[in-house]
N, C-alpha and C positions, 0 to 999 in steps of 0.2 A: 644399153638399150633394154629397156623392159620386154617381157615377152608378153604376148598379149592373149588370151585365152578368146576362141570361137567365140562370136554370140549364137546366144541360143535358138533356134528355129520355134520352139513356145511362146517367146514376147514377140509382142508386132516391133516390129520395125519402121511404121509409120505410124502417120497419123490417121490415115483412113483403115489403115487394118487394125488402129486399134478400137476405132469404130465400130468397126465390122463386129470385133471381139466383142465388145460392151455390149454392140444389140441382141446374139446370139445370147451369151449371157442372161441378159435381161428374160428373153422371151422363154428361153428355157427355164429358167426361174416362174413362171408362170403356169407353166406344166407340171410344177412337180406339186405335191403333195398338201403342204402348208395353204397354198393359193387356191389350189383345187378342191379341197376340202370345206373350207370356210369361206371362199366366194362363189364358187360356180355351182357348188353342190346345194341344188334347188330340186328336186324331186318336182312338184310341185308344175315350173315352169316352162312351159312346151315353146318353140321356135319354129312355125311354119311345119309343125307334127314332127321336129324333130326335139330329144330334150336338151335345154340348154349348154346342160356339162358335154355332153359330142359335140354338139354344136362349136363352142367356145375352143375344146382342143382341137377339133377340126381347122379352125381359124388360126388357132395358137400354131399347128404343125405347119401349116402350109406358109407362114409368116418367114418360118424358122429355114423352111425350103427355100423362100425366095432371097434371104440373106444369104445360103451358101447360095446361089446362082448370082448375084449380086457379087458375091465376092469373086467369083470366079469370071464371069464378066470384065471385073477391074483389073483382076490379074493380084489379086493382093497377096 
């Protein structure tokens, strides 16, 4: 009998956590620097008197909040 080593608590284990993982992923990828620099970064472009780049990580963050609630909800 082989012996069989733990899995890891890192990879999902399903298929909705690994969902979960991909979306976080993604949105977080949106936040960082590459994305933010070259798309959001509008000086220029105001949002109901707020500027677009707060505006857009405002939305970006709060995204990001409802996936961990969303996962925790599920139990993932």
């Amino acid at each position: 009998m082989a012996h069989q080593r733990p899995k890891s608590h890192l990879v999902p284990r399903t298929a909705e956590g690994k969902i979960v993982t991909l979306a976080w992923i993604a949105l977080f990828l949106l936040a960082m620097p590459p994305f933010t620099h070259r798309v959001l970064d509008r000086p220029e472009t105001w949002v109901a008197g707020v500027p677009l780049f707060f505006l857009a990580l405002f939305l970006i963050y709060c995204a990001l909040i409802g996936v961990l609630v969303w996962a925790l909800r599920r139990g993932v």
